[in-house]
SETI-380242 format. One line per field, with one value per residue (C-alpha): residue number from 0; chain; x, y, z. Coordinates in steps of 0.001 Angstrom, whole numbers, plus 500000, padded with zeros to 6 digits. Layout:
// residues N
seq	c(NUM:...)
mol	c(A:...)
x	c(X:...)
y	c(Y:...)
z	c(Z:...)
***
This chain:
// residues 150
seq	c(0:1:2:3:4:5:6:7:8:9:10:11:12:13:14:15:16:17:18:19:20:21:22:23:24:25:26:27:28:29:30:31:32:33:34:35:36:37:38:39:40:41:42:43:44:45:46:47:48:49:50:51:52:53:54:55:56:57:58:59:60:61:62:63:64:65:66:67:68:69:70:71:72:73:74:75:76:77:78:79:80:81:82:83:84:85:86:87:88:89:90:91:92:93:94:95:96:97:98:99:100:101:102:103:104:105:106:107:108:109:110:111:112:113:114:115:116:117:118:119:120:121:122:123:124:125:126:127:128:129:130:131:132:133:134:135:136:137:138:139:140:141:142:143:144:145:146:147:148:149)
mol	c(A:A:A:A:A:A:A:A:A:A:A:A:A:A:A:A:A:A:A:A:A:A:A:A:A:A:A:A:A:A:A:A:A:A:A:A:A:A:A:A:A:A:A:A:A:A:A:A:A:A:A:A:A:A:A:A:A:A:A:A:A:A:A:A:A:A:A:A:A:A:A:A:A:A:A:A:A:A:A:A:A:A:A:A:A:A:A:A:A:A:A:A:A:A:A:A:A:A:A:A:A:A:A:A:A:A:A:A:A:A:A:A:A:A:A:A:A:A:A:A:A:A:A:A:A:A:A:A:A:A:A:A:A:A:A:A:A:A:A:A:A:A:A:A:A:A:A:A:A:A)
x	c(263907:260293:261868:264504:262102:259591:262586:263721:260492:260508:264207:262421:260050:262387:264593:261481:261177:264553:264633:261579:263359:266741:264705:263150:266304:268108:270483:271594:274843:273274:270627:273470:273137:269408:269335:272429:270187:266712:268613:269458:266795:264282:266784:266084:262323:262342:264508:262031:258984:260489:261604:258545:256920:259722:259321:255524:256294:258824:257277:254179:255003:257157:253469:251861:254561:254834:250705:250455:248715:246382:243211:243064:246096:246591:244004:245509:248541:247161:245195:248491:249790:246681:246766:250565:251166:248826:250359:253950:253823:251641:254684:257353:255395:255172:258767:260205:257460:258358:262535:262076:259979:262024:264783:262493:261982:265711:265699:262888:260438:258333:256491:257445:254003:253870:257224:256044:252082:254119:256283:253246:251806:254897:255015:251112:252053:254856:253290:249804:252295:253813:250293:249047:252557:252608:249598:250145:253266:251899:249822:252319:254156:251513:251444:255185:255211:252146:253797:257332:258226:261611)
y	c(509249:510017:513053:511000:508116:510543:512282:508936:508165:511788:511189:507992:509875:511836:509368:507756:511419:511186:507870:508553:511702:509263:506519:508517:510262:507295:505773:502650:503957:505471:502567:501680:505059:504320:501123:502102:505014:502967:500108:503155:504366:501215:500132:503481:502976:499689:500648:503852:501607:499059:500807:502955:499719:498731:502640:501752:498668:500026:503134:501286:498479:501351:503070:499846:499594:503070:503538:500434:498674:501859:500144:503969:503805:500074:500685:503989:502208:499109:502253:503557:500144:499162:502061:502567:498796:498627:501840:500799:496776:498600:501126:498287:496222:498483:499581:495957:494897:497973:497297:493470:494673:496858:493789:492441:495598:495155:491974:492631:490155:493566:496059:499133:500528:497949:499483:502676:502492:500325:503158:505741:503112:503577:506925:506736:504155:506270:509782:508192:506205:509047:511168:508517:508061:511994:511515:508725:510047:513370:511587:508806:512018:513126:509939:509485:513251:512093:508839:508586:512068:511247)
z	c(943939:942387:940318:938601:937578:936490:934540:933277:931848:930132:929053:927637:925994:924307:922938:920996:919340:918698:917367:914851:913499:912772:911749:908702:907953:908750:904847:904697:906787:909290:910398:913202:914787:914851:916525:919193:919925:920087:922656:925344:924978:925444:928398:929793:929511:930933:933585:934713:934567:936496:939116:939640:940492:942762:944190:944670:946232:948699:950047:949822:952404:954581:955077:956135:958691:960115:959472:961871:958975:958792:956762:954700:953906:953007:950515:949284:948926:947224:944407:943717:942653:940878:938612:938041:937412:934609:933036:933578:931736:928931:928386:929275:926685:923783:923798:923450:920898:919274:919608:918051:915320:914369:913826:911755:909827:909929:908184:905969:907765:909117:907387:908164:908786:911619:913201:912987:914054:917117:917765:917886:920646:923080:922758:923963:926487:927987:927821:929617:932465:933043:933577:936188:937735:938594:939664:942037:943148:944347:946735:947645:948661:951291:952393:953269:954802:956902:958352:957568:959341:961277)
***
């Protein structure tokens, strides 16, 4: 399960490369291949971040249980979460502020510059949530192979 969030997040991360390279090439006919590419792709995003806290959450309250509420690992638990989170809305965050504005650039109520300075942000976002959730996930995996051996 940790693999295909962290490659869903990286899938993520390549559709915003794609998106910026048929954004700038994009004419007036193909804007509609640009914006059916940039909703997969920030439905993507927000589905990876969301369920890597959901992931967190779950294996998280499956230690307490099978730690017998193990005070080390209640508060390695509670890290994880408390550095993932963060990391996770941020991304979750930039994407859709990034997807609406791009309506507006769409409608000519946006300046571009603030579509594409917005799009350099969730590419940040994602490539820095996906650093900390490796992270966090390598050690949520010693963890589970500590207590959740069956």
């Amino acid at each position: 399960m940790a693999q295909a969030l962290l490659i869903s997040t990286l899938i993520t991360i390549a559709g915003l490369i794609v998106i910026i390279v048929m954004g700038f090439r994009a004419t007036p006919a193909h804007v509609a291949d640009h914006i059916i590419v940039a909703l997969v792709t920030v439905v993507v995003g927000l589905f990876s971040q969301s369920m890597t806290m959901f992931f967190f959450i779950g294996t998280g309250k499956e230690l307490k249980e099978k730690s017998d509420q193990d005070a080390t690992v209640v508060q390695q638990t509670k890290a994880f979460k408390s550095r993932v989170f963060p990391a996770a809305m941020w991304a979750m965050t930039a994407i859709m502020v990034t997807f609406i504005t791009g309506g507006g650039v769409g409608s000519g109520k946006t300046p571009v510059w603030v579509h594409d300075a917005l799009t350099a942000i969730s590419i940040a976002m994602f490539v820095r949530a996906y650093w900390i959730q490796i992270r966090a996930m390598n050690e949520n995996a010693t963890l589970m192979e500590r207590y959740l051996k069956e």
